[in-house]
C-alpha positions in Angstrom: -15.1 14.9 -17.5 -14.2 16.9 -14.8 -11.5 17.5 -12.2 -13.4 16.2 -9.5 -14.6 12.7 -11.4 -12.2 12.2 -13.2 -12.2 9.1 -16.0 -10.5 5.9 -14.8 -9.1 3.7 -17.6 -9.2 0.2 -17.1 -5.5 -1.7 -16.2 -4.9 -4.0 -19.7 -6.5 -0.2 -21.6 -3.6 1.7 -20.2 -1.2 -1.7 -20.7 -2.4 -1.7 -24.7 -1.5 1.7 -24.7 1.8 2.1 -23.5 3.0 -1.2 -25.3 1.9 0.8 -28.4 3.7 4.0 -27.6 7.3 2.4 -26.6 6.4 0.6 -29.9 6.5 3.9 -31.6 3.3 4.9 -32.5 2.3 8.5 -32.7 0.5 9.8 -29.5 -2.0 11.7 -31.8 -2.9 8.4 -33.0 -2.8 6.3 -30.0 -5.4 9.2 -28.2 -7.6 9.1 -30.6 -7.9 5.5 -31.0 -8.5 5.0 -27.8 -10.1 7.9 -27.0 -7.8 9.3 -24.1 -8.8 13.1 -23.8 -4.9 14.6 -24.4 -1.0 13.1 -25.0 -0.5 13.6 -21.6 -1.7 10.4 -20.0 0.0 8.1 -22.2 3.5 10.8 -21.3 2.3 9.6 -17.4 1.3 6.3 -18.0 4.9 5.7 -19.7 6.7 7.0 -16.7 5.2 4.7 -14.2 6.1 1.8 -16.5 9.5 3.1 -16.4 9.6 3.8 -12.6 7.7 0.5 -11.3 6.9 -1.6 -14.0 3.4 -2.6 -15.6 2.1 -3.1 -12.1 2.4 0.9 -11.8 -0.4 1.4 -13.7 -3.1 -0.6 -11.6 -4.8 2.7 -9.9 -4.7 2.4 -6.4 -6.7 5.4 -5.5 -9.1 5.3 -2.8 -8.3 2.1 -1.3 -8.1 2.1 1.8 -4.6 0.5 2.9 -4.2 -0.7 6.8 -0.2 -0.1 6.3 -0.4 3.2 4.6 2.6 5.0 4.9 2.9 8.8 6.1 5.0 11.3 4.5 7.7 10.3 7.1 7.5 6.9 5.7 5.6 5.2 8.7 3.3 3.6 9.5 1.0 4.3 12.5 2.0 1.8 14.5 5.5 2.1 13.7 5.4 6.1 14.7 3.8 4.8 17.9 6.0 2.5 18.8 8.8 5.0 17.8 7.5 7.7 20.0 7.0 5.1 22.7 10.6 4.3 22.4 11.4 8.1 22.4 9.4 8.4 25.7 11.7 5.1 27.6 14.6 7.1 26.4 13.6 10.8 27.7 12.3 8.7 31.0 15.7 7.2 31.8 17.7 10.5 30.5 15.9 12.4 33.0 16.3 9.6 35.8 20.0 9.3 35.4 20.4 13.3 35.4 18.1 13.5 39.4 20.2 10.6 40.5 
């Protein structure tokens, strides 16, 4: 595989695996079984389990999500509505300093 199609690994695969590992098995062994390409994935998968939970590891990738969130953590309409709110503010700023 390469970096630009990468191998997807279906949700209870990744589940199996992990189980296994904070089971103690030995990585070797668990990415040969199942075939996994390098220890690494099962060090990543492991961490989202940690961070959020066996949900984590459902791959969300290219799904397109109506409420995405930016960087900033907003969404679209909540930026817009923020700048909107920003504009009001300027507006009456401006009128109270003329009058």
């Amino acid at each position: 595989m390469d970096r630009r199609n990468p191998r997807k690994y279906p949700y209870d695969l990744k589940k199996q695996v992990v189980e296994m590992y904070l089971e103690g098995h030995p990585l070797n062994e668990l990415v040969e079984k199942f075939d996994l390409g390098n220890v690494r994935r099962v060090y990543e998968w492991a961490k989202r389990v940690r961070e959020g939970g066996y949900k984590a590891l459902n791959d969300q990738r290219g799904l397109k999500s109506k409420g995405k969130r930016r960087k900033n953590g907003e969404t679209p309409e909540e930026e817009i509505e923020r700048l909107k709110l920003e504009n009001q503010y300027l507006k009456k700023l401006l009128d109270l300093k003329r009058g």
